[in-house]
PDB file of N, H, CA, C and O in Angstrom:
ATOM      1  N   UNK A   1      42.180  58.322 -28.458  1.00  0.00           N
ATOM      2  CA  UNK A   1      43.619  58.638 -28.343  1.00  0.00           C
ATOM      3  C   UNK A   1      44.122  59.222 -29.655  1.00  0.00           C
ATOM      4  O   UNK A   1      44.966  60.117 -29.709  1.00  0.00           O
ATOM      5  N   UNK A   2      43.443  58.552 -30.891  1.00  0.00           N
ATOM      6  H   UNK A   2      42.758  57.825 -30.847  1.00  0.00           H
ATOM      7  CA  UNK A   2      44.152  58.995 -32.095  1.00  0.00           C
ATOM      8  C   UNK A   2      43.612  60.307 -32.083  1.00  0.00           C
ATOM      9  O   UNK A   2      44.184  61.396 -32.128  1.00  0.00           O
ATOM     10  N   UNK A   3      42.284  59.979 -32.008  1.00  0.00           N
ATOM     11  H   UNK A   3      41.819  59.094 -31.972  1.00  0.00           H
ATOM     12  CA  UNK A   3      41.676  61.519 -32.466  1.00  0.00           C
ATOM     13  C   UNK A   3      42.250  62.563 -31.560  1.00  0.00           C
ATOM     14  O   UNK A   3      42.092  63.697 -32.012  1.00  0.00           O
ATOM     15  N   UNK A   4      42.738  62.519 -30.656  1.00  0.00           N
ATOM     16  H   UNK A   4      42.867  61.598 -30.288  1.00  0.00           H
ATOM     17  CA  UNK A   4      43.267  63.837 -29.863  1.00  0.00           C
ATOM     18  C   UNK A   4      43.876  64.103 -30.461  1.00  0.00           C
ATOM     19  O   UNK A   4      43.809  65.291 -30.777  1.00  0.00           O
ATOM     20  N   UNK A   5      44.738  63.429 -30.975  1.00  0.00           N
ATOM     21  H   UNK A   5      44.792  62.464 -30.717  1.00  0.00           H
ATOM     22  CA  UNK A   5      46.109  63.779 -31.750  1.00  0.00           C
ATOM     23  C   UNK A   5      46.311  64.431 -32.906  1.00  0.00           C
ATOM     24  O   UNK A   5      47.195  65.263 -33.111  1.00  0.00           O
ATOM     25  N   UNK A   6      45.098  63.874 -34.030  1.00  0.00           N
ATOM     26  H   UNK A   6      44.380  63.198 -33.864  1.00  0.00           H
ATOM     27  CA  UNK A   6      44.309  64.754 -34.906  1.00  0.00           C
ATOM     28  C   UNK A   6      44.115  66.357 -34.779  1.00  0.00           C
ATOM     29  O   UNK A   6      44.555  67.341 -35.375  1.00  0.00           O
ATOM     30  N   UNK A   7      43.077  66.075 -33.508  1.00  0.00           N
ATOM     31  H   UNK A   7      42.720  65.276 -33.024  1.00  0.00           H
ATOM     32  CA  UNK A   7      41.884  67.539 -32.988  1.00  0.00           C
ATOM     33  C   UNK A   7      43.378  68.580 -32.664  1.00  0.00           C
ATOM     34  O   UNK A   7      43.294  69.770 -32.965  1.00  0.00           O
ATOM     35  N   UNK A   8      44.593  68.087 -32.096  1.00  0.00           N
ATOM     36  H   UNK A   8      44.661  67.120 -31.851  1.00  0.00           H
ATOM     37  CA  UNK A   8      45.374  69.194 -31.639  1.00  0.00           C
ATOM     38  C   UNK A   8      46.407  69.852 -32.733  1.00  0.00           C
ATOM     39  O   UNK A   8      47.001  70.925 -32.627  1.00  0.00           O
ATOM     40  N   UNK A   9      46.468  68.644 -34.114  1.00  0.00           N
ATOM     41  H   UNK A   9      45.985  67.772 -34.200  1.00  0.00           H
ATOM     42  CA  UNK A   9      46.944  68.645 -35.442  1.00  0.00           C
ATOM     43  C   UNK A   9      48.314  68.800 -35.192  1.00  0.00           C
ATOM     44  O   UNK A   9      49.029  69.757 -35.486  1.00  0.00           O
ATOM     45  N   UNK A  10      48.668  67.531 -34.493  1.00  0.00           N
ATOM     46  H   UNK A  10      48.087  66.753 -34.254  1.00  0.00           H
ATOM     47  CA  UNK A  10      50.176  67.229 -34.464  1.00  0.00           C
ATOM     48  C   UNK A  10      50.316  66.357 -36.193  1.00  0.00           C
ATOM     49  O   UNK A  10      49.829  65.343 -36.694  1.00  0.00           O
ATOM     50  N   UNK A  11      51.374  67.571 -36.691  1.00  0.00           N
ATOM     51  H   UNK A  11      51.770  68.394 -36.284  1.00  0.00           H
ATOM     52  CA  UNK A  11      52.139  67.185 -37.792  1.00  0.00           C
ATOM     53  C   UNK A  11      52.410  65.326 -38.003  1.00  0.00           C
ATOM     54  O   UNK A  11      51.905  64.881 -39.034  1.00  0.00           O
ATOM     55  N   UNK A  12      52.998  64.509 -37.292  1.00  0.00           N
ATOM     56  H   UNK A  12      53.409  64.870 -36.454  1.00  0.00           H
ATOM     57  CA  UNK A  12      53.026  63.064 -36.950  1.00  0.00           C
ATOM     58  C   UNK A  12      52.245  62.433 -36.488  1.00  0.00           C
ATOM     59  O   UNK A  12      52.670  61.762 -35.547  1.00  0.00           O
ATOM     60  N   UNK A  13      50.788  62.265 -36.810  1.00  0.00           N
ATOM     61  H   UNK A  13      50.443  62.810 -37.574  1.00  0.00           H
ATOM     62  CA  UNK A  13      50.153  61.756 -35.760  1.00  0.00           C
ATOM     63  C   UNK A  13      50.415  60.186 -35.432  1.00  0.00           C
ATOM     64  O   UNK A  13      50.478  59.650 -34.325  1.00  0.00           O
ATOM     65  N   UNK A  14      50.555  59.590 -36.766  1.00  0.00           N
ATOM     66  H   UNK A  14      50.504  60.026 -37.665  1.00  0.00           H
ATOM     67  CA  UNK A  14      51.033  58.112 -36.880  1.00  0.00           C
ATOM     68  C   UNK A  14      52.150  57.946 -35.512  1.00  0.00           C
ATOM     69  O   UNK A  14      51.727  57.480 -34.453  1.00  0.00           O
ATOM     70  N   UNK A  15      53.253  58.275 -35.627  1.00  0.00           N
ATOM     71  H   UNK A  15      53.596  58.653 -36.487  1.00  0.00           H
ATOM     72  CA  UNK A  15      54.345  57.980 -34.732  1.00  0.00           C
ATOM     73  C   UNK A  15      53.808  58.547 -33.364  1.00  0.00           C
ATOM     74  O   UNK A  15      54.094  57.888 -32.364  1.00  0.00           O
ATOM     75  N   UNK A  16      52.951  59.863 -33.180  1.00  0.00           N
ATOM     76  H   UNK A  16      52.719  60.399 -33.992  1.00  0.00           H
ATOM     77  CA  UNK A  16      52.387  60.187 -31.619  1.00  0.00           C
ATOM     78  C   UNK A  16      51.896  58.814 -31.433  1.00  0.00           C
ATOM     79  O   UNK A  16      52.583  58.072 -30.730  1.00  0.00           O
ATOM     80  N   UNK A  17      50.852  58.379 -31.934  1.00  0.00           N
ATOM     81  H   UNK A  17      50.294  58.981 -32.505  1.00  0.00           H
ATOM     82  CA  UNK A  17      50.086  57.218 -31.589  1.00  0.00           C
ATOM     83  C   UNK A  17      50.752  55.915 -31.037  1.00  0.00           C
ATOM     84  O   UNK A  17      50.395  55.265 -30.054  1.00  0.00           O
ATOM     85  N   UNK A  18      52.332  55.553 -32.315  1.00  0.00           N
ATOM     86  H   UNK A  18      52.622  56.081 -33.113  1.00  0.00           H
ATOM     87  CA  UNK A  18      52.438  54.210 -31.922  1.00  0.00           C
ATOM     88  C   UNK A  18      53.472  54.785 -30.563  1.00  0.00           C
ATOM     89  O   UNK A  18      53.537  54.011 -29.608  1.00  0.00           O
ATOM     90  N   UNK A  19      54.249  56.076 -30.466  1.00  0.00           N
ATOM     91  H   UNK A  19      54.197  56.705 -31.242  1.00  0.00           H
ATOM     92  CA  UNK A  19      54.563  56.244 -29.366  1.00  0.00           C
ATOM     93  C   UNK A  19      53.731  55.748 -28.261  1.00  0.00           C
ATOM     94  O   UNK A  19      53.994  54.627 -27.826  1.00  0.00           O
ATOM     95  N   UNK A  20      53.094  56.191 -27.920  1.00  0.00           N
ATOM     96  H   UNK A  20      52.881  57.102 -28.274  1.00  0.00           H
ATOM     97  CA  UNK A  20      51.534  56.065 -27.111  1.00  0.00           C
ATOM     98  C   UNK A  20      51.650  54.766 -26.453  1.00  0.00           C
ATOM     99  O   UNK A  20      51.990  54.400 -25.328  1.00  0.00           O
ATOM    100  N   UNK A  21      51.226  54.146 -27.603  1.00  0.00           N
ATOM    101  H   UNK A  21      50.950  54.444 -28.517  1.00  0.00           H
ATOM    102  CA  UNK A  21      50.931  52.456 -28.100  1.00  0.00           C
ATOM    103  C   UNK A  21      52.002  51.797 -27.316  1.00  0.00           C
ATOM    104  O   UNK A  21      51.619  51.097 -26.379  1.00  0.00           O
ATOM    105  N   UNK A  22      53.318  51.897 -27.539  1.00  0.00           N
ATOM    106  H   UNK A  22      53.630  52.465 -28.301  1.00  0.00           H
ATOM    107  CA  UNK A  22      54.315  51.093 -27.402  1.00  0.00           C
ATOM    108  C   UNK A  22      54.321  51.809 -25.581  1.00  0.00           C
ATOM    109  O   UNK A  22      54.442  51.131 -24.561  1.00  0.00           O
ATOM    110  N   UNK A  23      54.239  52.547 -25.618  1.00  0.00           N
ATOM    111  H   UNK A  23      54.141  53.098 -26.447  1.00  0.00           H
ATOM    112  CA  UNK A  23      54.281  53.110 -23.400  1.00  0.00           C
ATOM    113  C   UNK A  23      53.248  52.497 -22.871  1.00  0.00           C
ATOM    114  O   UNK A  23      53.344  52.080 -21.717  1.00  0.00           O
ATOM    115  N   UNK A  24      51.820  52.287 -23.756  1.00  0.00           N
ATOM    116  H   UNK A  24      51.742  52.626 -24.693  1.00  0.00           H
ATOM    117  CA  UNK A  24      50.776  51.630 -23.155  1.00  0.00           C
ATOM    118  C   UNK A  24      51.591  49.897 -22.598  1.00  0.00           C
ATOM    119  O   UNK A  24      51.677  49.310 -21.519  1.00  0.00           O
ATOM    120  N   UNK A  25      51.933  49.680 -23.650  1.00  0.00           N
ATOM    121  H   UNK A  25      51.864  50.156 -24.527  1.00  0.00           H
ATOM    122  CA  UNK A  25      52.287  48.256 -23.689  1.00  0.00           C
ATOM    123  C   UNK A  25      52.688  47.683 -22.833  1.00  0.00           C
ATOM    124  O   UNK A  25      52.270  46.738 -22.164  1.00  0.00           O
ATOM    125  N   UNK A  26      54.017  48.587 -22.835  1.00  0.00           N
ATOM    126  H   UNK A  26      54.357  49.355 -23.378  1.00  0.00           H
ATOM    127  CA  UNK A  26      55.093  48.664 -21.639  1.00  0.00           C
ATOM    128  C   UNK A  26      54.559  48.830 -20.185  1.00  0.00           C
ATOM    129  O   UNK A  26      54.835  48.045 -19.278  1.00  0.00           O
ATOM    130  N   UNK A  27      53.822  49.852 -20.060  1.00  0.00           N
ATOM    131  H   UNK A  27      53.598  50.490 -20.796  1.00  0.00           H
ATOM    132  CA  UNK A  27      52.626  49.303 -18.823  1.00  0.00           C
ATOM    133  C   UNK A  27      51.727  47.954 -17.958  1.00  0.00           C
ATOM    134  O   UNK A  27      51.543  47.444 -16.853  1.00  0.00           O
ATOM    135  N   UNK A  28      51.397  47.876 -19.298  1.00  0.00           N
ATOM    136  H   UNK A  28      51.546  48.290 -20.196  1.00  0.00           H
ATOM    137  CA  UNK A  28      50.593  46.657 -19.238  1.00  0.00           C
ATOM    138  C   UNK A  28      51.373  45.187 -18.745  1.00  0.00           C
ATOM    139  O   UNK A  28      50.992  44.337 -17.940  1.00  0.00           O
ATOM    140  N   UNK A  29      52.887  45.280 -19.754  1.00  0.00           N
ATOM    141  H   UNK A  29      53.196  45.970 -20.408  1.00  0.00           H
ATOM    142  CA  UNK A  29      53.346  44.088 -19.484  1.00  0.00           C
ATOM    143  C   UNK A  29      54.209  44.184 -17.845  1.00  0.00           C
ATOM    144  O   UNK A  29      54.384  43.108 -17.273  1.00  0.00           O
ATOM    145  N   UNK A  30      54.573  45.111 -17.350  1.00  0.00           N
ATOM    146  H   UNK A  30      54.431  45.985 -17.815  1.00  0.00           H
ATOM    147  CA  UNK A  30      54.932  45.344 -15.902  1.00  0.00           C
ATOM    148  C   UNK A  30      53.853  45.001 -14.815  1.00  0.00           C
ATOM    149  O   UNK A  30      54.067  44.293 -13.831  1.00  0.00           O
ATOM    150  N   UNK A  31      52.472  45.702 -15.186  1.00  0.00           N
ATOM    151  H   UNK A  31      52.298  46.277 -15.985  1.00  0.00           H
ATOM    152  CA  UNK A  31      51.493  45.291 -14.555  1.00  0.00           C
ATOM    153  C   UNK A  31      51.443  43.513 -14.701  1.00  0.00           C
ATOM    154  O   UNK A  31      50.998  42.842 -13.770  1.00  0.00           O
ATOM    155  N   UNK A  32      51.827  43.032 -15.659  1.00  0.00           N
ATOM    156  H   UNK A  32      52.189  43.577 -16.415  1.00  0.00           H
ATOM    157  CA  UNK A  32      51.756  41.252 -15.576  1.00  0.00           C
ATOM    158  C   UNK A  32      52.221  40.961 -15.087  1.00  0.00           C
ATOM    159  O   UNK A  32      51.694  40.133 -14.343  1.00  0.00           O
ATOM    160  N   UNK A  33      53.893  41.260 -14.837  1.00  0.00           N
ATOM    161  H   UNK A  33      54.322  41.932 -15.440  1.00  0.00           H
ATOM    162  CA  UNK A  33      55.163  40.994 -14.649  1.00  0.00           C
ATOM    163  C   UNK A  33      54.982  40.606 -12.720  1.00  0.00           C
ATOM    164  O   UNK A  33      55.194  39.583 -12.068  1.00  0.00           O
ATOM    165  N   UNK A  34      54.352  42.409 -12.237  1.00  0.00           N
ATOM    166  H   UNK A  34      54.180  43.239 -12.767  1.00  0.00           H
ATOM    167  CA  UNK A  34      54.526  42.061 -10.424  1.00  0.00           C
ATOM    168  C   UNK A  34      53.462  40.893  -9.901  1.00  0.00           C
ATOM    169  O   UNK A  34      53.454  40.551  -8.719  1.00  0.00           O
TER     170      UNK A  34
END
C-alpha cells in the first residue's frame, strides 16, 4: 500500500497512507459492528 504510493510519487505519502489506514479501520470496525 505504502509502496504504491511511493512508485506513483505522491508528494504526501505519509498522510496518503494514514488516510488509507484510518478508511481501512473504519471498515473493519463496521464489519464488527453488523
Amino acid at each position: 500500500m505504502l509502496i504504491k504510493y511511493i512508485a506513483l510519487g505522491f508528494p504526501n505519502t505519509e498522510e496518503l497512507f494514514m488516510h488509507e489506514f484510518r478508511e481501512n479501520l473504519q471498515q473493519n470496525i463496521r464489519k464488527l459492528s453488523v
